[in-house]
C-alpha positions as CSV (number, residue, x, y, z in Angstrom):
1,X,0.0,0.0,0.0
2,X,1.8,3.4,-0.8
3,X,2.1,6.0,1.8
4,X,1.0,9.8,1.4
5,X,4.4,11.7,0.8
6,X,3.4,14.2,2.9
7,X,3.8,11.8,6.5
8,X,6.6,12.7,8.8
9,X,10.2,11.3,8.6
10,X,11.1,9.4,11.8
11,X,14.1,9.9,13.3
12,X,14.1,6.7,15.1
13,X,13.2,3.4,15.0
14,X,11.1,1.8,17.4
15,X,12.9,-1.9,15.9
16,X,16.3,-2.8,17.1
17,X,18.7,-2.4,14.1
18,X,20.9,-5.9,13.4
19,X,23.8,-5.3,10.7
20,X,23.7,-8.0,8.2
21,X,26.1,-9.4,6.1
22,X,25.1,-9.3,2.8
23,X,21.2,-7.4,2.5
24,X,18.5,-10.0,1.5
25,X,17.7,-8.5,-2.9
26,X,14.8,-6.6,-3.2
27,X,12.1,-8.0,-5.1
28,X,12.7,-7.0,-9.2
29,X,10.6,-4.9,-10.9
30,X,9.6,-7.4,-13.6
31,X,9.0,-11.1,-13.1
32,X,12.2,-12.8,-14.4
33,X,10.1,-15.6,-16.0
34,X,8.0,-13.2,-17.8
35,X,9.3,-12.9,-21.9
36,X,9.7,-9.2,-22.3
37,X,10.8,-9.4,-26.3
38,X,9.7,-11.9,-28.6
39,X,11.6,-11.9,-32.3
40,X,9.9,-14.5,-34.2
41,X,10.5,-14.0,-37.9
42,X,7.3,-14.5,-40.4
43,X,9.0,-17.8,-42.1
44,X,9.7,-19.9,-39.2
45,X,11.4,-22.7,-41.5
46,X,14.3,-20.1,-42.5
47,X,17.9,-20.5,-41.3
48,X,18.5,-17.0,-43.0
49,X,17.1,-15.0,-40.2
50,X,19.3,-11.8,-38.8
51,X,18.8,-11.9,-35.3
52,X,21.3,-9.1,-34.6
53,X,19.0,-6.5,-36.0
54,X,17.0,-6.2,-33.1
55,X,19.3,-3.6,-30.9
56,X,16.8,-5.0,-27.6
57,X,18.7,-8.5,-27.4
58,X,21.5,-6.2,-26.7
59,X,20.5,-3.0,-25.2
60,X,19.3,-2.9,-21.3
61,X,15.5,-2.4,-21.8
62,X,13.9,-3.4,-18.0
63,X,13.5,0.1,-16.9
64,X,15.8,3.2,-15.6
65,X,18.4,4.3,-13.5
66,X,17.8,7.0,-11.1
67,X,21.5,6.6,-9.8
68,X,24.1,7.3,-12.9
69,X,22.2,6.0,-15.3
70,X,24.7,6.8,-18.4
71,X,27.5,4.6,-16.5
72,X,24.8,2.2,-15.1
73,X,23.2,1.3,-18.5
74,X,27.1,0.9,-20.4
75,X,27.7,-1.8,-17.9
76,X,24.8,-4.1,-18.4
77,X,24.8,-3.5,-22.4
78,X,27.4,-6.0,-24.6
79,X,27.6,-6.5,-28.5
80,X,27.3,-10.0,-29.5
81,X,27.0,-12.3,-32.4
82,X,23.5,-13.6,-31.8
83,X,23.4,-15.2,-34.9
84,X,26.4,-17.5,-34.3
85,X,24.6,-17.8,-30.1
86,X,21.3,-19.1,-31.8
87,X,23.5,-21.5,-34.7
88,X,25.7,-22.9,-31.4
89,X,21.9,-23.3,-29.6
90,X,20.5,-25.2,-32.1
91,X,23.5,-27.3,-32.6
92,X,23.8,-28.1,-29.1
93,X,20.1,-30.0,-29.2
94,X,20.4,-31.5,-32.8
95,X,18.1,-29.0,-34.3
96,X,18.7,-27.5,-38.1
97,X,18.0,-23.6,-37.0
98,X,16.6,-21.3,-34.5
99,X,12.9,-20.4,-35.4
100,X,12.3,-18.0,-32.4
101,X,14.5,-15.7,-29.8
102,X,12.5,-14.2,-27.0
103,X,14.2,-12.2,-24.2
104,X,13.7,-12.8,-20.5
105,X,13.7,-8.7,-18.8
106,X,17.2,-8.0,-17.8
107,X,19.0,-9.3,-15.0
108,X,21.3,-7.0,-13.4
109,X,24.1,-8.9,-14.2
110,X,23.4,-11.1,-17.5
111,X,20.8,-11.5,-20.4
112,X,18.5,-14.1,-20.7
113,X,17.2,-15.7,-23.9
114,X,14.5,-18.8,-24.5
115,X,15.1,-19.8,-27.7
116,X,13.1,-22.3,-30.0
117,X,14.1,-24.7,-32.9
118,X,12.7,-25.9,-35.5
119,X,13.0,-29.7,-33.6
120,X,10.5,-28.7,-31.2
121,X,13.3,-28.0,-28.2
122,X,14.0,-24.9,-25.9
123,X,16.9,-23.7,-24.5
124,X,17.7,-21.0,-22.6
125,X,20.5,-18.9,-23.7
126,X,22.7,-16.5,-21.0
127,X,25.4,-14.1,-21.8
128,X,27.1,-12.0,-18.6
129,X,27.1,-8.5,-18.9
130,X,30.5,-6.5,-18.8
131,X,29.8,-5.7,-15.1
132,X,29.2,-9.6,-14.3
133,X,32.3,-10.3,-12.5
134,X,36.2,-11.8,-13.7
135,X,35.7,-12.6,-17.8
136,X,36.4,-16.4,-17.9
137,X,36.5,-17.2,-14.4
138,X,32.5,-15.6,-13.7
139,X,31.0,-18.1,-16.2
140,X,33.4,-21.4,-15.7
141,X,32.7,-21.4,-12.1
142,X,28.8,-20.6,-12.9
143,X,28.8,-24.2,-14.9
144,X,31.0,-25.9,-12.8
145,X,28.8,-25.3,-9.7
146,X,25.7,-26.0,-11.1
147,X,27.3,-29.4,-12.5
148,X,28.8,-29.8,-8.4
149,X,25.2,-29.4,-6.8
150,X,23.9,-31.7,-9.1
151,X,25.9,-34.6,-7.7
152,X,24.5,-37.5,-6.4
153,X,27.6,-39.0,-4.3
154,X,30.7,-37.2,-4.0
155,X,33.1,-40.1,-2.9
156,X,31.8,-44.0,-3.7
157,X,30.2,-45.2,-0.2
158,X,30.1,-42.0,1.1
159,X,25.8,-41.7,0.9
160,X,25.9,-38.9,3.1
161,X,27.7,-36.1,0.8
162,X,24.4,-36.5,-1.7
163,X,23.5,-33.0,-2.8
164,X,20.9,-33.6,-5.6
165,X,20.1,-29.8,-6.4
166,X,17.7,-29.5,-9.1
167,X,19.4,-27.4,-11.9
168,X,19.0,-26.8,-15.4
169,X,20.9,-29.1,-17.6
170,X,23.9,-27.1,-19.5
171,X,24.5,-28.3,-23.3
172,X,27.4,-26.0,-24.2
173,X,29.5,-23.2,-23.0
174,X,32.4,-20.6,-23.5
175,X,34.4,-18.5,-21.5
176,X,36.4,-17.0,-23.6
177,X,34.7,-14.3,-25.6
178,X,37.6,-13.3,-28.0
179,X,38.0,-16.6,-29.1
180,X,34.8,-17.5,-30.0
181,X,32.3,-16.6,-33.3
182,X,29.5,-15.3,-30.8
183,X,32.0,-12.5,-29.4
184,X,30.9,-13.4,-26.0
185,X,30.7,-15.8,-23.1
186,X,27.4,-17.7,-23.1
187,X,25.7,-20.8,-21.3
188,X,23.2,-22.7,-23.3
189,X,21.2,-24.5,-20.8
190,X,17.6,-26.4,-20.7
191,X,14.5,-24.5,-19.8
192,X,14.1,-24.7,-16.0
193,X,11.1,-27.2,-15.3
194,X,8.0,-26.2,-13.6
195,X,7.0,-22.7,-13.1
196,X,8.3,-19.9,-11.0
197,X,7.5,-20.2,-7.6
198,X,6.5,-16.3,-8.0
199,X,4.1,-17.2,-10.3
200,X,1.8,-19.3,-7.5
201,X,2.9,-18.5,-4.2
202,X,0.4,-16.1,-3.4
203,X,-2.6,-18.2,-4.1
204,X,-0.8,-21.5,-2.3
205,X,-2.4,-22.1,0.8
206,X,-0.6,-22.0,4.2
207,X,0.1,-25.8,4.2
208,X,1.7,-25.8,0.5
209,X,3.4,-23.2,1.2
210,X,5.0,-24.2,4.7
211,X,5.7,-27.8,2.7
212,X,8.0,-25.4,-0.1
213,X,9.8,-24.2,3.0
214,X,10.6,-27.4,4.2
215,X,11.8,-28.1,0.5
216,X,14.1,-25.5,0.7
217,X,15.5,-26.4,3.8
218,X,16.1,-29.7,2.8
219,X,18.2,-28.3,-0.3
220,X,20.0,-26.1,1.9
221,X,21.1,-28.8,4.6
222,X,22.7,-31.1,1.8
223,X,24.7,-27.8,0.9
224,X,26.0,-27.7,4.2
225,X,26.8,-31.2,4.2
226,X,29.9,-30.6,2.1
227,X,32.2,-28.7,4.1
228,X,35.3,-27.6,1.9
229,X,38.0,-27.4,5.2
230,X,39.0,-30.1,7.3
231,X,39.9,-28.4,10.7
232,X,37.4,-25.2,11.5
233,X,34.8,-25.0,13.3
234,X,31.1,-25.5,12.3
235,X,30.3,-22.1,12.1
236,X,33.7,-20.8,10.4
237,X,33.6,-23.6,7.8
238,X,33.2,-22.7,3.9
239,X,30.3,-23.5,2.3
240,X,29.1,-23.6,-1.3
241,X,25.4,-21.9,-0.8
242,X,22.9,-20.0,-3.0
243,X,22.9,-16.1,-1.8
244,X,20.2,-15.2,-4.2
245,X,17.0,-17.5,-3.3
246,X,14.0,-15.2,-4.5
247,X,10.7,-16.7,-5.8
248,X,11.9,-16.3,-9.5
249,X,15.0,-18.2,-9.1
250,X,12.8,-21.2,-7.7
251,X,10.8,-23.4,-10.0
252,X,7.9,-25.8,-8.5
253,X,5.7,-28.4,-10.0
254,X,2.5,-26.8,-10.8
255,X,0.7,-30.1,-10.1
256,X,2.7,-30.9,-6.9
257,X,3.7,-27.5,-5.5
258,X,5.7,-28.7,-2.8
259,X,7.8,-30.2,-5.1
260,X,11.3,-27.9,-6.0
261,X,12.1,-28.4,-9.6
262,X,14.9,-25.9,-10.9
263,X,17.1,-23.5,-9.1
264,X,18.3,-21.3,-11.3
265,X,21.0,-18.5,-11.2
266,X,23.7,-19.9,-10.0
267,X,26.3,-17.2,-11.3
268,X,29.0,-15.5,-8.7
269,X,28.5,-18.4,-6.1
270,X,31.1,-18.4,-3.4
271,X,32.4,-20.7,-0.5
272,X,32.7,-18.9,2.7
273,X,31.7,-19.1,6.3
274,X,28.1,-19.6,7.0
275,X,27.3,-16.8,8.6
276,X,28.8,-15.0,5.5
277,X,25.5,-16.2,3.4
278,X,21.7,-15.1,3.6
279,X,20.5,-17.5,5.3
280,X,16.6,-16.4,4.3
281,X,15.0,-16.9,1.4
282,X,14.7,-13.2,-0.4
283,X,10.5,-13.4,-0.3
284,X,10.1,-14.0,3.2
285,X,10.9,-11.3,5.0
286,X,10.3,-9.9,8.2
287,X,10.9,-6.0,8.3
288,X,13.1,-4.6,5.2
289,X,15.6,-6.9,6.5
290,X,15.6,-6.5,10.5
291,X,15.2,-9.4,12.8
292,X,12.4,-10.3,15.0
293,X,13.1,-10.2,18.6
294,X,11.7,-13.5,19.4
295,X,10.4,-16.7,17.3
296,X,6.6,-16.2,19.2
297,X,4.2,-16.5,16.6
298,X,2.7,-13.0,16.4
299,X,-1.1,-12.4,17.5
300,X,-4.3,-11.8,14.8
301,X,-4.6,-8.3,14.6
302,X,-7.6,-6.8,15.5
303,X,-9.4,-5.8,12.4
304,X,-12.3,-3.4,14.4
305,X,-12.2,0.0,13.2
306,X,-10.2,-0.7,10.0
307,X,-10.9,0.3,6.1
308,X,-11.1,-2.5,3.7
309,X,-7.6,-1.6,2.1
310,X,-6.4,-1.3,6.1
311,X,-7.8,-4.6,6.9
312,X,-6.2,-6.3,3.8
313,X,-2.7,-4.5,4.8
314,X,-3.0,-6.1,8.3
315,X,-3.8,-9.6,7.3
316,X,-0.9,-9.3,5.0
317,X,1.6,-8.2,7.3
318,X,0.4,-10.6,9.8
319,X,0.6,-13.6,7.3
320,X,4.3,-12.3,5.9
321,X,5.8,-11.9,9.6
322,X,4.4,-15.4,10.8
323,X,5.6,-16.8,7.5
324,X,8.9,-15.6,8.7
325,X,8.9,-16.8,12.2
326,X,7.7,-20.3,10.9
327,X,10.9,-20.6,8.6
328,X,12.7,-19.6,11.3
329,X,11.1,-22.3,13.6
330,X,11.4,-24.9,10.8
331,X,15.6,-24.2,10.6
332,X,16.3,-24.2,14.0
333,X,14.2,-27.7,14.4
334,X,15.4,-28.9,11.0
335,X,19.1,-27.3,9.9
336,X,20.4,-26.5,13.6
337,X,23.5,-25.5,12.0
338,X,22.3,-22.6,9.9
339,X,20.2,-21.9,12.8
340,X,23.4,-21.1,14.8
341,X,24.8,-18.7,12.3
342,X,21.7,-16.7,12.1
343,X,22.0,-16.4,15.7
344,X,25.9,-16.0,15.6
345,X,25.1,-12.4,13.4
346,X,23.1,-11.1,16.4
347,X,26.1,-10.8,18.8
348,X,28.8,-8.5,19.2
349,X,31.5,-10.8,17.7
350,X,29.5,-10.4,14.5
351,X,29.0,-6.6,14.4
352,X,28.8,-3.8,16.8
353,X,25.2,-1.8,16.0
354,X,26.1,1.8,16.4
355,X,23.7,5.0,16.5
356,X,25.0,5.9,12.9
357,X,24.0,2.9,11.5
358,X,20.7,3.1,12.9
359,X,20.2,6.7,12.1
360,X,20.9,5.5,8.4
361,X,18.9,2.9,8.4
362,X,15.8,4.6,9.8
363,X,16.3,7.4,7.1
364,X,16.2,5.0,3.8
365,X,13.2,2.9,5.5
366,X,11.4,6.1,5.7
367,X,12.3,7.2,2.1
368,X,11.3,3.3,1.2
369,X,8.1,4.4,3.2
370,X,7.0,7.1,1.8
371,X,7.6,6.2,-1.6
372,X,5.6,3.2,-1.9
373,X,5.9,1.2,-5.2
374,X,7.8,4.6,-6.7
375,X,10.7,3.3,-4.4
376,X,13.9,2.6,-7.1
377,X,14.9,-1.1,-5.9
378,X,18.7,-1.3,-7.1
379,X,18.4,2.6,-8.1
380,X,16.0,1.3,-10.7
381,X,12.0,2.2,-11.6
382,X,10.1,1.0,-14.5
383,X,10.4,2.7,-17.7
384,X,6.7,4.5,-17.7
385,X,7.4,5.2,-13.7
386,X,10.7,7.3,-14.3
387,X,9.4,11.1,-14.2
388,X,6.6,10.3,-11.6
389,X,9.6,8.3,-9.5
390,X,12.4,11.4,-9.6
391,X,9.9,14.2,-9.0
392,X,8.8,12.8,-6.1
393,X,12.6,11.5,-5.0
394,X,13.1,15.3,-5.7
395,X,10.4,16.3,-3.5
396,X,11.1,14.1,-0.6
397,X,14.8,15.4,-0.8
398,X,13.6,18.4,-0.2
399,X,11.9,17.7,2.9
400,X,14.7,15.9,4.1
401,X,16.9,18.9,4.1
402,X,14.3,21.2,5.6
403,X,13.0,18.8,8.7
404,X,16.8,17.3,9.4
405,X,19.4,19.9,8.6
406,X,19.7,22.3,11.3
407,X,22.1,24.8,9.4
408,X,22.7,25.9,6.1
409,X,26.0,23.7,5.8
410,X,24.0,20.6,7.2
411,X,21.7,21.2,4.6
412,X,24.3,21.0,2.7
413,X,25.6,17.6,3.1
414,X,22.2,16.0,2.6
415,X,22.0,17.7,-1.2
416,X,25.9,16.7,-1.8
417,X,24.7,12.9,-0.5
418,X,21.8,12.4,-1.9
419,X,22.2,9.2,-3.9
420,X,19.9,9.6,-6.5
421,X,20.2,11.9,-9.8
């Protein structure tokens, strides 16, 4: 529900503020599953297509930048061959030709492309962008974990190191982009099987949903069963783990919904300590990334009083935070280990809140606040959202200055800081 830009800006927060590590991903602007541009050419039985004359494949198209967006949009744009990416696609599944190319909305970091052949198959097509990570070394360790986490037994007659992660398939790759036709490094990889668990988990009901959790931690405790050091402790072991577990990079069985069938983006995966990871899945959260106090289930709100659209807000916040709790509940009862490094991150030894921190913090939760949906996740707003997203930035920088600077200099500071163009 967005919130009248005209509320007050608190100064402080009535929740205790606990650093994290690394801050759970906001939730993307567009649906990662959802095609965005389809290039299907009028002959579908033609090899001759030119699929680098559509500037989208190549361009990044999923919305705009309200922090540097010149420098912002260079990173995430790369020339490619795309007709020597669709020939080494079709190749790589026995087809003659690609008869279709549609494009997935932008990731941050790579393009997407689900690409069909004239054999009936579909692949899925990914190329980093230039701000991806090391060239080479981003995409080689991007296959080789998704081939690790696939294993079924790391060491004969050892059963307990079985990690059977449900990933995509990859057919073909390259990581060396000046060495190749395409001009680029790619992974040509099977479509993900299922459906994105964004797609249904809003009208699962409690018990479906609660059975996905347990899913997940099931996948998560065979990740920690494969410890990558021989003499530290539990909680300063490495561990391989997935840092990026939002409902797009999970794919269910429409039929069976508890049922995980893909987990896909498994690019920039690192070993480290536990307590290094997010130990959450990025859709359950509990308030823009603080911790509850306790793991009590939290009481029905009373409804008396309230507006329809109140009412719904309550019951929504009610079901998110309990949501939360119960994962929490499940871990400690199921995964005691990660359980431990969760609670590891609230002590001192982890990180020493402080009153700037907090001050911080409180200040972008109420810009988040007041913005609503016109908040720029990652810096970024969708493309008919732009204008109506800086002028009110603009307006709520204004008010920023006023209430909080007490002198002209302090005043300022907040203009020189402000983040966004």
């Amino acid at each position: 529900m967005n919130r009248s830009p005209t509320a007050p800006i608190c100064r402080y927060s009535r929740i205790k503020y606990t650093q994290k590590a690394l801050k759970q991903p906001c939730r993307s602007l567009s649906r990662a599953s959802t095609l965005y541009y389809n290039a299907t050419p009028a002959s579908r039985t033609s090899s001759q297509t030119d699929w680098n004359n559509h500037d989208e494949f190549f361009k990044f198209t999923r919305g705009r930048f309200l922090v540097d967006e010149a420098i912002n949009r260079r990173m995430r744009e790369i020339q490619f061959d795309m007709n020597s990416l669709a020939r080494v696609a079709a190749e790589s599944v026995g087809a003659t030709h690609c008869t279709s190319i549609q494009k997935y909305p932008d990731g941050m970091f790579n393009k997407a492309f689900l690409m069909s052949m004239d054999n009936g198959r579909e692949v899925v097509a990914k190329v980093p962008n230039p701000n991806a990570g090391i060239p080479h070394l981003t995409t080689a360790s991007e296959v080789a974990t998704m081939d690790f986490v696939q294993l079924t037994q790391l060491d004969p007659g050892e059963a307990r190191n079985v990690l059977e992660t449900p990933v995509p398939r990859v057919y073909t790759w390259n990581s060396h982009a000046q060495s190749h036709p395409v001009g680029a490094e790619f992974i040509i990889m099977e479509k993900a099987a299922g459906v994105p668990l964004s797609h249904v988990w809003e009208t699962l009901k409690l018990p479906q949903k609660l059975q996905v959790l347990l899913a997940m931690i099931s996948l998560q405790k065979k990740w920690l069963s494969v410890s990558f050091s021989h003499y530290d402790t539990a909680l300063t072991t490495p561990h391989l783990w997935h840092n990026d577990l939002h409902d797009d990079n999970i794919f269910i069985d429409p039929q069976n919904p508890e049922t995980i069938t893909s987990v896909i983006d498994w690019q920039s995966t690192h070993i480290s300590p536990l307590f290094t990871h997010n130990p959450d899945p990025a859709f359950l959260d509990w308030a823009d990334g603080l911790e509850p106090e306790t793991l009590d289930l939290l009481p029905r709100p009373n409804l008396s009083g309230l507006t329809p659209q109140e009412r719904a807000a309550a019951v929504r916040e009610y079901t998110t935070q309990n949501l939360f709790i119960g994962w929490r509940k499940l871990t400690r009862a199921k995964n005691p280990a990660l359980y431990r490094a969760i609670e590891f991150r609230k002590t001192p030894a982890y990180g020493v809140a402080c009153d700037g921190a907090v001050a911080g913090t409180e200040l972008v939760d109420g810009v988040k606040e007041q913005l609503g949906g016109l908040w720029p996740d990652k810096g970024l707003i969708e493309n008919e959202r732009y204008k109506e997203c800086r002028a009110a930035l603009g307006e709520l920088r204004d008010r920023i200055v006023e209430e909080l600077g007490e002198s002209e200099e302090e005043r300022e500071e907040y203009r020189r800081w402000w983040p966004f163009d």
